[in-house]
C-alpha positions, 0 to 999 in steps of 0.5 A: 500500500502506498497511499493513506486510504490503503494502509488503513485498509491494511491496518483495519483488514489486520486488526478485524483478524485479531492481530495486536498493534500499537500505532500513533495516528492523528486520524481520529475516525479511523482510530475510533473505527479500528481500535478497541482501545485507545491510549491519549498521550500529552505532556510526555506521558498517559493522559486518558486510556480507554475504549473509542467510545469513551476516549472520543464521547461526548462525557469526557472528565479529562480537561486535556482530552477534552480540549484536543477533541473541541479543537480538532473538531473545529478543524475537521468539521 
């Protein structure tokens, strides 16, 4: 694969089949698709770990997520 579209595809095709990764992406819609868990990283260490839908809800207590999430999806929306 050589463009973004297709090295989802691959990573959505390997993670359907049960195989474990750790990947850092900005592409929020995919991580929430292809993950089962989700691992927010700032300041140098863990800032909230969980399942997508609790990561990227809408009842988010960690102010540091929360303010990411606001900001990237007035970029993106």
């Amino acid at each position: 694969p050589e463009l973004v579209g297709e090295v989802l595809e691959v990573v959505r095709s390997l993670a359907e089949d049960g195989m474990t990764m750790v990947m850092v992406t900005h592409e929020m819609a995919f991580a929430r698709d292809a993950s089962s868990r989700i691992i927010f990283m700032a300041d140098g260490g863990v800032s909230a770990a969980g399942p997508p839908a609790e990561i990227l809800g809408t009842e988010i207590d960690n102010e540091r997520l929360r303010s990411f999430l606001a900001r990237f999806r007035a970029s993106h929306f």
